[in-house]
N, C-alpha and C positions, 0 to 999 in steps of 0.2 A: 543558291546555286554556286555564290563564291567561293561557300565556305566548302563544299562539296570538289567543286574542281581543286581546289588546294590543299583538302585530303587526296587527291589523287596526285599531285606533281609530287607531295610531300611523300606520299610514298613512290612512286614513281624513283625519288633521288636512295630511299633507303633501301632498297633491290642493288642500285648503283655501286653505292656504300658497304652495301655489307657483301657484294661478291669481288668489289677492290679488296674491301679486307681480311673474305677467301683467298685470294690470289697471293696477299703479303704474306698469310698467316702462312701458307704451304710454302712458298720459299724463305720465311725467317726459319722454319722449323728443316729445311732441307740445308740452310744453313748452320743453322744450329749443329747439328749431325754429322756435317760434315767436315768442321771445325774440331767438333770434338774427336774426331780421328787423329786429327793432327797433332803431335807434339808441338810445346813450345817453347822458347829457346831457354828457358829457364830450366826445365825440367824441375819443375814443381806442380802441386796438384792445387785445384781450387780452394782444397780446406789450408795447404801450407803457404800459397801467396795472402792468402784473409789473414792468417796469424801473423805472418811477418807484416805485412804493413802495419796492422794493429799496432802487434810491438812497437815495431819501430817508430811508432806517430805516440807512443805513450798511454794505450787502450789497451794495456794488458789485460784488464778486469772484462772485456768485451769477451764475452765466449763465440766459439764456431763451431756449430751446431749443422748434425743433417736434418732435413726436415722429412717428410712425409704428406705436409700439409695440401692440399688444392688452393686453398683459401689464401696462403700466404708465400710459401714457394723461397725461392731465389730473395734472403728480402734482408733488410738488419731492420731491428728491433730496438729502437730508444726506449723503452719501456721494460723489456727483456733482458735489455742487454745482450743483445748475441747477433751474430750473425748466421743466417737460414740459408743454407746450400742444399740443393737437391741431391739423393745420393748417386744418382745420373752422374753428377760433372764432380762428387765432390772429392773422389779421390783419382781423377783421371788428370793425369799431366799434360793435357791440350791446350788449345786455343781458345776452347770455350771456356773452361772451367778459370783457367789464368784469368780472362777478361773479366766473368760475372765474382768472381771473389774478388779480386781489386776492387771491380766499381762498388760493390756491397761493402768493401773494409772504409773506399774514399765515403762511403754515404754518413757512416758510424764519425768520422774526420770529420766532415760539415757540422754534425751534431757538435760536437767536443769544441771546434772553432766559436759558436755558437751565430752561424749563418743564418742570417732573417728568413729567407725563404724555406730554410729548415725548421728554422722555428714554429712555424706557419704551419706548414704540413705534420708537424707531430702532434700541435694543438687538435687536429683536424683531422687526424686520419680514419678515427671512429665514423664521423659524419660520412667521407669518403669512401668508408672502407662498407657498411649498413645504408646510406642515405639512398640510393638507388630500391633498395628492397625493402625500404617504408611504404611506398606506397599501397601496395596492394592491401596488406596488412592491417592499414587506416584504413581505406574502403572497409575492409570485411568489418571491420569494431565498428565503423559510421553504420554499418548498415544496421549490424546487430540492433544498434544505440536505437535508430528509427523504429526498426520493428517490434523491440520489445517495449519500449520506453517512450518511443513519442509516436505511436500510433501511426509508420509509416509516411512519416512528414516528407522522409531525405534530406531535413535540414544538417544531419550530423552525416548523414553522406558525404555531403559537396562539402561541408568546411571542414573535415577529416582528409578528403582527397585533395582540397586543394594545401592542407599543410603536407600533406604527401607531397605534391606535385614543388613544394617548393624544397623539402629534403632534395630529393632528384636533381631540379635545376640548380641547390648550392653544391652536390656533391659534382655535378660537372665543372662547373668553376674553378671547383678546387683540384680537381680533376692536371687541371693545366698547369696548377702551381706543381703538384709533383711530377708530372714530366719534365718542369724547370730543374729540379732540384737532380734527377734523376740525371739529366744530360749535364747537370753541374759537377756530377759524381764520377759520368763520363770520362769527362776532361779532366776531373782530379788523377782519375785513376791512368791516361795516357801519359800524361807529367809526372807520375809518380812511377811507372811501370819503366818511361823514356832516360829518366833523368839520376834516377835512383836504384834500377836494376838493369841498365843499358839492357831493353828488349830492345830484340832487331825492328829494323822498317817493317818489314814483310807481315811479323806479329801485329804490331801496332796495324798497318793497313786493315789485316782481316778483320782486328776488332774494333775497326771503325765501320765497316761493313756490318757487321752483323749489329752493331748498336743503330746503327741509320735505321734498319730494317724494324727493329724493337721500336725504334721513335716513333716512326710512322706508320707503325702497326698500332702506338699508344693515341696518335690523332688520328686514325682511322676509327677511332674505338669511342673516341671523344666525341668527332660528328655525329657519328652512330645512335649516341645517346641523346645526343641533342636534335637530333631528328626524329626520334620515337619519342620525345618527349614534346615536341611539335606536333606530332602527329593523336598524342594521346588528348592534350590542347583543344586541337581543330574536333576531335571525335565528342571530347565532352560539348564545345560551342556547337556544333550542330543537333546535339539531342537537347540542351538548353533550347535552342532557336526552336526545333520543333516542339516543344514541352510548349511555349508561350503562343507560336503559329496557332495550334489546337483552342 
């Protein structure tokens, strides 16, 4: 019965969770939008503030690229080499597009610096970027394994899902280090936008606003997972306990 009631609080909190992070997701996105309305005091567009800081930090060879992608979006690329601008913001000379190409040119900076917690997240972003959507996957091949091969044991079930289950909880981990590194790009990119192309306060304000909202729409996102991954936990321990009960 314990394990029962504590699949219910555990969902109970992810109802919670995931309609806070309805709530952030609709105003960072009415944010977002409404930012990019707005000129910014540079009058440069997202793909021409990525290039100049580039330049200017010494990452010529870094390319700035529109994307297309779902998957990868707004991103830089250590592997690529480039930096990925949505074509949304990439040639509009607003608020938004200014703030997401700086912090995307500061991330390519960190690389080049050669910043530990960068370092960390580039090792890792495969795990990261797949380790979430291992799981299922392993089920299905465990299941396969049992039924064609071992006569329906389940032995390659459980130890296929639970190497599942632990992709999932290192990709949330790590989860946290690139929100580090991301809010570290942040701040590069406000010191470098403050200091080096005197952006007004007013700029700088909005896009500390609209980055607050990305942050904690990224630990919104974080708990999320780490609740369904609690939750998938308590579902398998309860059909174990009845598997043995019987």
């Amino acid at each position: 019965m314990t394990l029962e009631i504590s699949l219910m609080i555990v969902g109970i909190f992810i109802v919670i969770v995931g309609i806070a992070s309805g709530i952030t997701s609709i105003w960072l996105t009415v944010k977002y939008f409404r930012f990019n309305r707005k000129e910014n005091s540079l009058g440069l567009s997202g793909m021409q503030i990525a290039r100049k800081i580039l330049d200017d930090n010494g990452l010529e060879y870094i390319k700035v690229k529109r994307t297309g992608s779902l998957l990868f979006g707004n991103s830089y690329s250590h592997y690529f080499k480039k930096v990925r601008l949505r074509g949304l913001i990439r040639y509009e000379t607003s608020l938004t597009s200014m703030g997401i190409g700086a912090q995307k040119a500061a991330l390519a900076i960190l690389d080049k610096e050669g910043d530990e917690d960068m370092k960390k997240r580039i090792r890792l972003v495969p795990l990261v970027t797949f380790g979430p959507f291992a799981f299922i996957p392993l089920i299905a091949i465990g299941a396969l394994l049992d039924y064609f091969v071992f006569n329906g044991s389940g032995v390659c079930t459980l130890v296929l899902g639970a190497v599942g289950l632990v992709f999932y909880a290192y990709s949330i981990v790590l989860s946290v280090l690139t929100l580090k590194t991301e809010k570290k790009a942040q701040n590069r990119a406000y010191d470098i936008l403050e200091k080096d192309y005197h952006v007004t306060r007013d700029d700088l304000s909005a896009l500390k606003e609209l980055f607050h909202l990305y942050n904690i729409q990224y630990v919104n996102d974080i708990i999320l997972s780490s609740l369904e991954l609690l939750y998938t936990l308590l579902e398998i321990a309860i059909a174990v306990k009845g598997k043995t009960d019987n």
